[in-house]
KOLBA-396891 format. One line per 2 residues: number of its first residue (from 1); their letters; for each residue x, y, z of C-alpha. Coordinates in steps of 0.2 Angstrom, whole numbers. Layout:
<recs>
NUM) A) X:Y:Z; ...
</recs>
This chain:
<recs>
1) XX) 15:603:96; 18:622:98
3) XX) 13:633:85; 30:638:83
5) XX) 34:623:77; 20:623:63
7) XX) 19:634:47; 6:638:37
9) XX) 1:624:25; -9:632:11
11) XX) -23:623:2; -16:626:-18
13) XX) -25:615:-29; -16:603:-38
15) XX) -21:601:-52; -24:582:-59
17) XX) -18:579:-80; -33:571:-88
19) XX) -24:564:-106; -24:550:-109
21) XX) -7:546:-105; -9:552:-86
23) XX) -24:539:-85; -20:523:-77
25) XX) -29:505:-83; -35:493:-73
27) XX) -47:480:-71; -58:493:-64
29) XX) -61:504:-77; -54:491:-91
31) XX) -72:489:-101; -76:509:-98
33) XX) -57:513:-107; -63:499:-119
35) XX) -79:510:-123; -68:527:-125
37) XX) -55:520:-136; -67:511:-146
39) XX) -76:528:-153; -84:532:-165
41) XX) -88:512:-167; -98:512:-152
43) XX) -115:498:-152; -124:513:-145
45) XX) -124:531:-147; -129:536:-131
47) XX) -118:526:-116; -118:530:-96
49) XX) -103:528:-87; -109:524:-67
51) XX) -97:524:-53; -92:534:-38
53) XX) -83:549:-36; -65:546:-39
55) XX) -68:530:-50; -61:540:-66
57) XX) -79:546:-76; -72:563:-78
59) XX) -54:556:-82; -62:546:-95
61) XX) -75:558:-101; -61:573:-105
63) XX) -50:559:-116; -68:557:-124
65) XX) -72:574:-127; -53:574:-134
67) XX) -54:561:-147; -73:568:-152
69) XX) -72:586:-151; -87:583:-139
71) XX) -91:599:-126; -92:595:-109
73) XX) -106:602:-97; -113:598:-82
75) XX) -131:586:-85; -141:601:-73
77) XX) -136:615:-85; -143:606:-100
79) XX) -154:619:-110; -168:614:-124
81) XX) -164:628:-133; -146:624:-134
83) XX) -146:606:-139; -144:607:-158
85) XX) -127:618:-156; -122:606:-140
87) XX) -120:593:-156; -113:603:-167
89) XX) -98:593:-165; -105:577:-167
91) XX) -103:572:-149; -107:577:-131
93) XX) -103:573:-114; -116:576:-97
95) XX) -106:576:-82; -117:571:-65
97) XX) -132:566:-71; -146:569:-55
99) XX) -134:578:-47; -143:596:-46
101) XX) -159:589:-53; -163:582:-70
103) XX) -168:594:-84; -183:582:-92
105) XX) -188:591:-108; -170:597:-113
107) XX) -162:578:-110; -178:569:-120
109) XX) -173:582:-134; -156:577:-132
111) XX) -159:560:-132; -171:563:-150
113) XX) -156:570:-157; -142:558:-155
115) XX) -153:546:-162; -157:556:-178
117) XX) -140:563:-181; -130:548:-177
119) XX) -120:559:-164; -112:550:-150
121) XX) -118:557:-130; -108:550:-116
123) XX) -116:554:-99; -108:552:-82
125) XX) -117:547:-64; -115:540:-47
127) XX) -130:533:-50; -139:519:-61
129) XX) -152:530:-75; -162:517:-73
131) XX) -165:522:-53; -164:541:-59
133) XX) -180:535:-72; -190:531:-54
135) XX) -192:550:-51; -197:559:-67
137) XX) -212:565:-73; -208:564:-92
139) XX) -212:544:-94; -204:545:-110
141) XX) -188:550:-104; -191:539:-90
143) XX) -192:523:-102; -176:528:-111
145) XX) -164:529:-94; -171:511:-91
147) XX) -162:505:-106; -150:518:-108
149) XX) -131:506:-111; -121:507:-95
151) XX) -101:505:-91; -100:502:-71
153) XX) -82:508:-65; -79:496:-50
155) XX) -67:500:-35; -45:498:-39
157) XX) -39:483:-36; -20:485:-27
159) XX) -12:487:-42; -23:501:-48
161) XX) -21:509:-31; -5:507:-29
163) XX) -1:516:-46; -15:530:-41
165) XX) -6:532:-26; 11:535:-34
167) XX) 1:546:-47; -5:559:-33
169) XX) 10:559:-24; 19:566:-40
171) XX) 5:577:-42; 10:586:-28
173) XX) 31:583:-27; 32:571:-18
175) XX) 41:553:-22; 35:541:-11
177) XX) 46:528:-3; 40:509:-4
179) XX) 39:510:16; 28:522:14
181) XX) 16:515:2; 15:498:10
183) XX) 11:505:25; -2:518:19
185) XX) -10:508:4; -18:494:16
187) XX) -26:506:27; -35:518:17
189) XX) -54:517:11; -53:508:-3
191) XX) -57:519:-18; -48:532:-25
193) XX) -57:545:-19; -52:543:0
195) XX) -35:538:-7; -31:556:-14
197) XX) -40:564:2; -27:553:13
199) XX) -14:559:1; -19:578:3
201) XX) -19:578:22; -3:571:22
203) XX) 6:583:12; -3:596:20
205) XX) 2:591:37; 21:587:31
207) XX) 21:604:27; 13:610:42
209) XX) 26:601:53; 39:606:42
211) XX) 44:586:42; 48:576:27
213) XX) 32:565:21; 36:548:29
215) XX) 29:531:36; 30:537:54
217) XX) 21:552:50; 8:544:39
219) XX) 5:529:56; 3:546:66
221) XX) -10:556:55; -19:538:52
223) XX) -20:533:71; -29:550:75
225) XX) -42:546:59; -47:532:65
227) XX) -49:539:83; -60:553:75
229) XX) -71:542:63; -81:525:70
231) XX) -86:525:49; -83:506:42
233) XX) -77:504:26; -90:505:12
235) XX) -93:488:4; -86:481:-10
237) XX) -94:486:-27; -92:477:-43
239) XX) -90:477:-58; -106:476:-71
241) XX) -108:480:-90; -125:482:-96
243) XX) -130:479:-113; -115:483:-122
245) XX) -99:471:-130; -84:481:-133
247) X) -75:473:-147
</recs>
């Protein structure tokens, strides 16, 4: 294809709504939106929501912080001296716990605090606490990840994906046709992550081409992944809730 033939295809961010209206239930996440809804009559005051990126933590986490009046802040830039305001509100959420390294003596603090003040603390991860507790110094701390309640967010099922998919279409303008989608849904990665970077590419390279976003083009940018990548699909999570009943 000539460069003629190509425009310039910027990279805009798209921004994704986070209310709860824009967020789509599923088997997947059904106990994590169970957990969110259910606050402040929560059986524990500190909860970790575990899955991997694109599984809805931060979805879920911003309708929390809504509900609570919680602040949101990433899990490395926790500070001790900050702690006691961070609750003022009666609520907090840690985004990416481990992710940057864990600050010991300002999450032990934290920890202390939700107890005594009844606050609620929502923290999200990719990964289990109790495998984060392996690493620490602070054996405190590391006793409280091992116990700390955890909501697993499993991968879509095909109705979830399919309704992701028709979510970050619209994000970006664009209204699929069923063609489209049957063809495209059962040859993604399986998670929503690697659904919305299929998703990205595609109306990047529709644009590029200056070509309306279709099956045809979708089997050509599909054909030339898979040429590129000998990658296998990751295996098949689940979905696990530890130590908490929702009600």
């Amino acid at each position: 294809m000539s460069m003629a033939s190509r425009q310039l295809a910027l990279d805009l961010p798209h921004a994704d709504s986070r209310s709860r209206d824009d967020f789509l239930p599923g088997l997947a996440n059904e106990a994590a939106l169970a957990l969110i809804e259910s606050w402040p009559d929560w059986p524990s005051r500190a909860v970790a929501l575990v899955g991997p990126a694109g599984s809805g933590k931060s979805h879920l986490a911003a309708i929390f912080a809504e509900a609570s009046g919680a602040k949101v802040i990433p899990a490395a830039a926790l500070d001790i001296a900050a702690v006691p305001g961070l609750l003022a509100s009666g609520a907090l959420v840690l985004e990416d716990l481990g992710e940057g390294g864990v600050p010991e003596a300002a999450l032990f603090h934290l920890l202390n605090l939700v107890g005594e003040q009844k606050a609620g603390l929502l923290i999200t991860s990719a990964r289990l606490p109790s495998t984060l507790s392996e690493t620490l110094a602070t054996a405190d701390l590391a006793s409280r990840l091992r116990v700390l309640p955890v909501v697993r967010l499993g991968p879509p099922d095909e109705e979830l994906l399919a309704a992701v998919a028709v979510k970050l279409f619209a994000d970006r303008q664009i209204l699929p046709d069923e063609a489209l989608l049957a063809y495209l849904l059962p040859r993604v990665e399986r998670s929503i992550a690697g659904l919305r970077d299929v998703v990205a590419e595609l109306d990047r390279e529709a644009l590029a081409r200056k070509r309306p976003l279709t099956r045809a083009l979708a089997a050509e940018l599909l054909r030339g992944r898979a040429e590129a990548s000998d990658e296998a699909e990751p295996a098949a999570g689940e979905i696990v809730l530890n130590d908490l009943t929702i009600g």
